[in-house]
Each structure stands twice: as structure tokens, then as C-alpha cells.
VEXPA-783858 format. One line per 3 residues: number of its first residue (from 1); for each residue y, z, x of N, C-alpha, C. Coordinates in steps of 0.2 Angstrom, whole numbers, plus 5000, padded with zeros to 4 digits. Layout:
# VEXPA-783858
NUM	Y:Z:X:Y:Z:X:Y:Z:X  ...;
***
This chain:
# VEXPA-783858
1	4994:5000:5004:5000:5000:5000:5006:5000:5004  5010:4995:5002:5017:4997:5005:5021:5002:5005  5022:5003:5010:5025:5011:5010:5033:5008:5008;
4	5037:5016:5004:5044:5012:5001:5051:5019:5004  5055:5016:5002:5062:5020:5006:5062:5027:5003  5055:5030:4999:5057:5035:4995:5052:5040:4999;
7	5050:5037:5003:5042:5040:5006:5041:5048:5006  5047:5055:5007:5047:5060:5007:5044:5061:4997  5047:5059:4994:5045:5062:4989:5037:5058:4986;
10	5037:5053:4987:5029:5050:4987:5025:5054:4990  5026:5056:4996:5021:5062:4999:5021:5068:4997  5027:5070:4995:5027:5074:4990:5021:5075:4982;
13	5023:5072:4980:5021:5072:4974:5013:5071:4974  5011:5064:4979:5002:5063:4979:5001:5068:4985  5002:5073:4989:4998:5078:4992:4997:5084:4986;
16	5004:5083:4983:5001:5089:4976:4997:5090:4972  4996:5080:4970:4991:5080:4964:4984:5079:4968  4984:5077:4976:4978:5077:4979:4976:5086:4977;
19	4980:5090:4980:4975:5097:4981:4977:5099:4973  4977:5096:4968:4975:5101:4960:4969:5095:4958  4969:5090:4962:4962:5085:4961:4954:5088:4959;
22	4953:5085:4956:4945:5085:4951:4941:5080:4952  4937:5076:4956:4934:5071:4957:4930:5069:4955  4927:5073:4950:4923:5075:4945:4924:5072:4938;
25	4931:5075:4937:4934:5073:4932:4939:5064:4930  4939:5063:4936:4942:5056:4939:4938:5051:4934  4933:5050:4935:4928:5043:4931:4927:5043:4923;
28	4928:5049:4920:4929:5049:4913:4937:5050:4914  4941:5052:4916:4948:5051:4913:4950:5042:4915  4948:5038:4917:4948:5031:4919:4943:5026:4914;
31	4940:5029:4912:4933:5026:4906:4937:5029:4900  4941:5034:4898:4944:5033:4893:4951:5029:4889  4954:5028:4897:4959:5024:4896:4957:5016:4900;
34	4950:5016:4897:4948:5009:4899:4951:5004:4903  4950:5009:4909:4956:5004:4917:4950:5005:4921  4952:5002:4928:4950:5001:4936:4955:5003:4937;
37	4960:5008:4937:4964:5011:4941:4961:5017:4943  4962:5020:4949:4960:5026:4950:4963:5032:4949  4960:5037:4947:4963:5043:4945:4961:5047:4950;
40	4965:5053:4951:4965:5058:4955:4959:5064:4951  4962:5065:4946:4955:5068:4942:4961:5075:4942  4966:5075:4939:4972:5080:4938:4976:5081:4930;
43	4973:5087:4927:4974:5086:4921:4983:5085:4919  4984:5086:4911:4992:5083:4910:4996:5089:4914  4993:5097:4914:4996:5102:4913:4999:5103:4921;
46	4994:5103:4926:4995:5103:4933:5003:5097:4933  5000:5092:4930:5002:5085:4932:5008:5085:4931  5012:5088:4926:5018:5086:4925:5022:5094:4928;
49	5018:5099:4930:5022:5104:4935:5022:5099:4940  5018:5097:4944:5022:5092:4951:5029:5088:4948  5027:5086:4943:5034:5081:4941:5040:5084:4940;
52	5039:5093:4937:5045:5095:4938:5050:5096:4944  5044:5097:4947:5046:5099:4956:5048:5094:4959  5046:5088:4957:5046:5084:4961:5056:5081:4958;
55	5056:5082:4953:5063:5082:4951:5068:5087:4954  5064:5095:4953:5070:5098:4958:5071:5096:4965  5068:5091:4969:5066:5093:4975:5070:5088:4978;
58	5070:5081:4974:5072:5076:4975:5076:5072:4969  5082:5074:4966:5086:5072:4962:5089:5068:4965  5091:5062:4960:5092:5056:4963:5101:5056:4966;
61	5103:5054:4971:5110:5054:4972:5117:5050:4966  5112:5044:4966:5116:5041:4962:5110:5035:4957  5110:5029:4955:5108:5026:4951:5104:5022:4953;
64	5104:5019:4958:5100:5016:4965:5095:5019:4966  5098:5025:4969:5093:5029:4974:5087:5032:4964  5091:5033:4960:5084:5035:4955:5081:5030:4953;
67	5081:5023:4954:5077:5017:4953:5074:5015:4959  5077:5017:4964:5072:5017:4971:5066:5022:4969  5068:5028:4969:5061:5034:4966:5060:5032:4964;
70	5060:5029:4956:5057:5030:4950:5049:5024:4953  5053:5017:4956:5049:5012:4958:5046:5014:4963  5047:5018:4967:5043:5021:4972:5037:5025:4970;
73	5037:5029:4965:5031:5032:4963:5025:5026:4958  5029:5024:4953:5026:5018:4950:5023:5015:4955  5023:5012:4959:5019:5007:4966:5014:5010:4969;
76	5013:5016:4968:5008:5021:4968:5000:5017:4964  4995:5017:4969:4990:5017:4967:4987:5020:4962  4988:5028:4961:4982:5029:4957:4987:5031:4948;
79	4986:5033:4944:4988:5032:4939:4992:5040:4938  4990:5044:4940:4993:5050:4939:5000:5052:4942  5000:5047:4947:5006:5045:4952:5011:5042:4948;
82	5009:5036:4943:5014:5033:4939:5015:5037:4933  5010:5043:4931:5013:5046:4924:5020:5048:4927  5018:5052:4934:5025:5057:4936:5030:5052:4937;
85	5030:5045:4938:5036:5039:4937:5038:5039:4933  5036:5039:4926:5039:5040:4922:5042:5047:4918  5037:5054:4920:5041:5060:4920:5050:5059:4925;
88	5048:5058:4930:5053:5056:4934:5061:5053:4932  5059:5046:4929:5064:5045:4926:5068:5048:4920  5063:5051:4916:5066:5053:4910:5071:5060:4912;
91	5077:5057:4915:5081:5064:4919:5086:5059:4915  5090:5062:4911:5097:5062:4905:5101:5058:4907  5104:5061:4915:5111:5057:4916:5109:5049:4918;
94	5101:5049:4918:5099:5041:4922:5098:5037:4914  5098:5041:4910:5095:5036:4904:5098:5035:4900  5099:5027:4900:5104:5023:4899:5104:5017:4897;
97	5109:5013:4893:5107:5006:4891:5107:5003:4900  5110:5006:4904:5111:5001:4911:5103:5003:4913  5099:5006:4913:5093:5007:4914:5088:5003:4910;
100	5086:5000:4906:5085:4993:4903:5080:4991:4906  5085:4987:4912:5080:4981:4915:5073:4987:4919  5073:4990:4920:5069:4995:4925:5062:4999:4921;
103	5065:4999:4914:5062:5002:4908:5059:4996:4905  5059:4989:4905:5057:4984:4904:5050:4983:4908  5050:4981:4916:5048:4983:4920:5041:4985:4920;
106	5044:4992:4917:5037:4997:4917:5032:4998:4912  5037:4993:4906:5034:4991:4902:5026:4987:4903  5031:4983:4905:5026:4975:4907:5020:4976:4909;
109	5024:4980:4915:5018:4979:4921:5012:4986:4918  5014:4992:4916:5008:4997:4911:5006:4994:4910  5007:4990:4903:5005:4985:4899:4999:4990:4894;
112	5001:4997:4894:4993:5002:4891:4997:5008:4887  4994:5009:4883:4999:5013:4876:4999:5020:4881  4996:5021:4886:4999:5028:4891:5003:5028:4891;
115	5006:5023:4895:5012:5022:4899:5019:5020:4893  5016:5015:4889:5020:5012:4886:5024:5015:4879  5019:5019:4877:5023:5025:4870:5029:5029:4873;
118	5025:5033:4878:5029:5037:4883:5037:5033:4886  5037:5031:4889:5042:5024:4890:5046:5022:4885  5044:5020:4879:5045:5018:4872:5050:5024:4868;
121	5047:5031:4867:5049:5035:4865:5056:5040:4868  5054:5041:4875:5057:5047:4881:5062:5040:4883  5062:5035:4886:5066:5032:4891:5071:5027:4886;
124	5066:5023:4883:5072:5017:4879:5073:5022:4874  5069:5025:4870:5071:5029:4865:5079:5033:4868  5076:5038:4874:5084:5041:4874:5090:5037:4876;
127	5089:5032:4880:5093:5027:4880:5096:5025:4871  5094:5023:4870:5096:5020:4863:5098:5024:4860  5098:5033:4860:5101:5036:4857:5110:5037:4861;
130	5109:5036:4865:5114:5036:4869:5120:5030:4868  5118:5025:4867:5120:5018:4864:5117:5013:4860  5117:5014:4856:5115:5011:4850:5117:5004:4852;
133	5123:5004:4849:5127:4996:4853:5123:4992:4855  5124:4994:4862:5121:4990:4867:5114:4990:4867  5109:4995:4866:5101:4995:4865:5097:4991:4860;
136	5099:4992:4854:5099:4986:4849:5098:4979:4850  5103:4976:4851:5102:4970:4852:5099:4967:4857  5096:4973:4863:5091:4970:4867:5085:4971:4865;
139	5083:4978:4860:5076:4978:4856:5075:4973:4852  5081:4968:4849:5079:4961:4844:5079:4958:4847  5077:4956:4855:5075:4951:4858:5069:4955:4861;
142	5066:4960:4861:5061:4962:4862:5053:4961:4858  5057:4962:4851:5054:4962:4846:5051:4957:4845  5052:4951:4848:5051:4942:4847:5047:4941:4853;
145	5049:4946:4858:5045:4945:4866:5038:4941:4863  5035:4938:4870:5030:4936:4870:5022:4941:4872  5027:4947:4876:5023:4951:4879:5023:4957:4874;
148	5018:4958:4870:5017:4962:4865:5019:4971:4866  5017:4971:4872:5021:4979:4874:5026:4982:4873  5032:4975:4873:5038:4976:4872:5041:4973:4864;
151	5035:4972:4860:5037:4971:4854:5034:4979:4854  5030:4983:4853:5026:4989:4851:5032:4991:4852  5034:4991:4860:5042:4997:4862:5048:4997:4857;
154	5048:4990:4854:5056:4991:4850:5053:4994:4845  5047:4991:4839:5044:4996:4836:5045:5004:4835  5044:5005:4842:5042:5014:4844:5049:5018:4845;
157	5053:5014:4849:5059:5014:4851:5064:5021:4846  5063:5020:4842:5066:5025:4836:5061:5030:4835  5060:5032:4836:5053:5037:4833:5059:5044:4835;
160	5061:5048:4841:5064:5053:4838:5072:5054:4837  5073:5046:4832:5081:5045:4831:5079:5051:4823  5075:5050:4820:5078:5058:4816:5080:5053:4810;
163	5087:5059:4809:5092:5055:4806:5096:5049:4805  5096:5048:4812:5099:5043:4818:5096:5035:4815  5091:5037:4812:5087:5031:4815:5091:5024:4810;
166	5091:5020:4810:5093:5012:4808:5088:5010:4806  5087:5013:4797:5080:5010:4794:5080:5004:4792  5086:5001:4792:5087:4992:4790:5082:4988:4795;
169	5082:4988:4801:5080:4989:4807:5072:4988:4808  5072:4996:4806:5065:4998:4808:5062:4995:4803  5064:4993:4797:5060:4989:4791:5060:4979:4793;
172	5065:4979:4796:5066:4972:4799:5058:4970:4805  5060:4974:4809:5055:4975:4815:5047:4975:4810  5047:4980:4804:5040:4981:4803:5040:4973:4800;
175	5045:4973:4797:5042:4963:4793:5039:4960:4797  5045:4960:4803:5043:4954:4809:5038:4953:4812  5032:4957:4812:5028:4960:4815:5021:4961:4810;
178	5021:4959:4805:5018:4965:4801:5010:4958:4800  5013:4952:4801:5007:4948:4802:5003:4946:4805  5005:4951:4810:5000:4951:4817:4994:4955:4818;
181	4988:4952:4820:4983:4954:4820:4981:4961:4827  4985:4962:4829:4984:4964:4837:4988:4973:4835  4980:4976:4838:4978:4983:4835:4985:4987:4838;
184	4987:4987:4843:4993:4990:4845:4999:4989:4840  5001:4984:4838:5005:4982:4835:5006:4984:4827  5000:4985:4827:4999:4988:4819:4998:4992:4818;
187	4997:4997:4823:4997:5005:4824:5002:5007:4825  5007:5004:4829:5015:5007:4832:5018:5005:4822  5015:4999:4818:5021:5000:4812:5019:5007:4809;
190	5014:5007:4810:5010:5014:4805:5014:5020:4807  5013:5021:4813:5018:5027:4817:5023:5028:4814  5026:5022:4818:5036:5023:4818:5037:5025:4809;
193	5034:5021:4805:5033:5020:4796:5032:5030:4794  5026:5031:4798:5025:5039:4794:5031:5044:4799  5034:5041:4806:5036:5045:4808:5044:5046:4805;
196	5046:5041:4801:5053:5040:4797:5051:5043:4791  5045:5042:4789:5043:5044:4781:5047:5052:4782  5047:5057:4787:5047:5062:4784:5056:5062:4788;
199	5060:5060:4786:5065:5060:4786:5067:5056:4779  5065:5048:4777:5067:5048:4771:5059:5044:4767  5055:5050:4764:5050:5049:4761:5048:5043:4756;
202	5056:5042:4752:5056:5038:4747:5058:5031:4749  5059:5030:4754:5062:5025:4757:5054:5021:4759  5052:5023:4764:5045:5021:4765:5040:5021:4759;
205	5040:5027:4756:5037:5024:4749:5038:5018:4747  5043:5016:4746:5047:5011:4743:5044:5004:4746  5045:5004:4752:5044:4998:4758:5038:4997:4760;
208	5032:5003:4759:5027:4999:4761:5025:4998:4754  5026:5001:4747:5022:4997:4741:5024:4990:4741  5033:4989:4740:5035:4982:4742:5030:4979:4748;
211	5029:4980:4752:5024:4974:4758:5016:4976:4757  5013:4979:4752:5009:4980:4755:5004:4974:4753  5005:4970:4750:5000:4964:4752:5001:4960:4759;
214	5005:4963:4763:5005:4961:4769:5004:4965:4776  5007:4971:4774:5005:4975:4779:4996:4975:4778  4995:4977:4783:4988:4977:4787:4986:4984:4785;
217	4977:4986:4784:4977:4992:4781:4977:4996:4786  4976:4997:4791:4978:5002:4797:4986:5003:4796  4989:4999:4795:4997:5000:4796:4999:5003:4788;
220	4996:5002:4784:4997:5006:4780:4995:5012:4778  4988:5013:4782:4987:5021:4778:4991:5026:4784  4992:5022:4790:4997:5027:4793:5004:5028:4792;
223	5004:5025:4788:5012:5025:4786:5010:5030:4779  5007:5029:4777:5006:5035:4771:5002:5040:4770  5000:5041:4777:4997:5049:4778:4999:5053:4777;
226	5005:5058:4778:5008:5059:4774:5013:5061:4767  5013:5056:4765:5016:5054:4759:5012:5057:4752;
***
């Protein structure tokens, strides 16, 4: 692996996850997320205390330097190295609509509902809470993407706006999408659909009976689980 400008905190971080290592554990945490990526064999609970530390230890100086980190752990081979990438970035003052193209990126290349909801929720979601404006109108060119990740992420993208959320939007997004045969994408409607239901019940009620000869039946009993 190519070593990168970040290297203190890369050595950092994978000496910490090497010694809370389970090698044991390693081949089923990889068999359930149906990769050939290597894992450490290091559960969520250990795994995200490295990542807090690895945030007190090495905060980024300016915006550069936390897209140098961020990319630096990402290009880490084993997979529990790129969770902490993405713990990493989700630091407040970085999350932003100018962070974007980088949150795109990590999209792509995960390409696996681990990496991608997490990304989806914490990074472009706080991003978009931050700036609606500008965020928006890059999730509706998301939404049409050809790489399905990044339709799921605009999708997802909303899930803790709350109140916040632009249900016009998020019902536009589920149209747009709602003919697609591809398990992610009809899971992320179901989601986002039950996770708004419970801010306006009656709204979703409303919108999936109107679609429901079109929504797909996974996307519909998620959406109406609890209703």
C-alpha cells in the first residue's frame, strides 16, 4: 500500500485496531458483509473508541489537511480502518456542502450499505442540514446517478432532518426511483418513507396508498411498519 502524508495517524489508528484484534472473529465479520476485504476481527465498540482518539490526537488543521486524513485512512486496506474514515470525517466544522465531492468519493468507491448509509446519514445528511441550498440540488443529480449508491444516498440523505425534512422531495425521490427493481433502492424508499412517517404520519399514509400499485412490496411494508 502506498503510504500517504498522513502516516502518524494511519499508524495510529491500525496499531490500535491491530492490538484489540480478533482473528478469529475476522472471517465471519467479512462473510457477513459479503466482501474479500480484510478485517481486523475488531468489534463496533473498541472500534469507534480508536476513532475518537484518533480525532483528539489528530484534528485536522484546516480543510486540506482533514481530506488528506480522511483519504488517508479510507486507502487503508482492511475495512475497519475505513469505518474510522468515515467516523473521522463526521467532525462538524468539516461537514459541509464544500465537502461533497469527497463524500461522493466514498460513496462510490464503498459501494456497500456499511459504508454508504453511514455516509448518507452522518456526512451528506449533516452537510445538507447545514445548507439546504446548495445540497439539494446536488442530491437531484444524484438521484438520476447511474451509480445506484448515490441514488440510495439522496434517498437516505434526509433521514435525521426531523422536522427539517423537504417532504415534496423526499416523495419526488421515492417516485423517481420507486420502479426499480434493485434491493437497496427499495429498501432505502421504505426507510427514509417510515423514518418521516413518524414526524408526519398522515402524509406517508397518504403517499404510499396513492403509489401503492407502484411502490414495490418491500418498500411498502417498510414504509408502513409503523403506521
Amino acid at each position: 500500500m502506498l503510504r500517504c502524508m498522513a502516516d502518524p495517524l494511519l499508524d495510529f489508528v491500525v496499531s490500535r485496531l491491530q492490538a484489540q484484534a480478533d482473528p478469529e472473529r475476522a472471517p465471519a465479520m467479512a462473510a457477513y458483509m459479503k466482501t474479500d476485504m480484510p478485517f481486523f476481527g475488531v468489534a463496533a465498540t473498541p472500534r469507534r473508541k480508536v476513532g475518537r482518539a484518533s480525532v483528539r490526537a489528530f484534528a485536522p488543521a484546516d480543510r486540506a489537511d482533514y481530506e488528506a486524513k480522511v483519504a488517508c485512512l479510507w486507502g487503508h486496506t482492511h475495512r475497519e480502518t475505513k469505518y474510522v474514515a468515515v467516523q473521522f470525517a463526521a467532525q462538524k466544522r468539516f461537514v459541509d456542502a464544500a465537502s461533497l465531492p469527497l463524500y461522493r468519493r466514498l460513496v462510490v468507491e464503498g459501494a456497500w450499505w456499511d459504508f454508504v448509509d453511514e455516509i448518507a446519514a452522518h456526512l451528506v445528511g449533516g452537510a445538507l442540514a447545514e445548507a439546504p441550498d446548495v445540497v439539494f440540488p446536488v442530491l437531484d443529480r444524484w438521484i438520476e446517478d447511474d451509480v445506484m449508491w448515490l441514488r440510495r444516498t439522496a434517498i437516505l440523505a434526509q433521514l435525521r432532518m426531523g422536522e427539517r425534512t423537504d417532504a415534496a422531495r423526499l416523495f419526488r425521490y421515492c417516485r423517481a426511483r420507486m420502479h426499480e427493481t434493485e434491493f437497496f433502492v427499495r429498501k432505502a424508499i421504505g426507510w427514509a418513507l417510515r423514518q418521516y412517517a413518524s414526524v408526519d404520519p398522515e402524509a406517508v399514509r397518504a403517499f404510499v396508498e396513492a403509489e401503492k400499485g407502484s411502490l414495490s412490496g418491500l418498500s411498502y411494508r417498510e414504509a408502513t411498519k409503523h403506521l
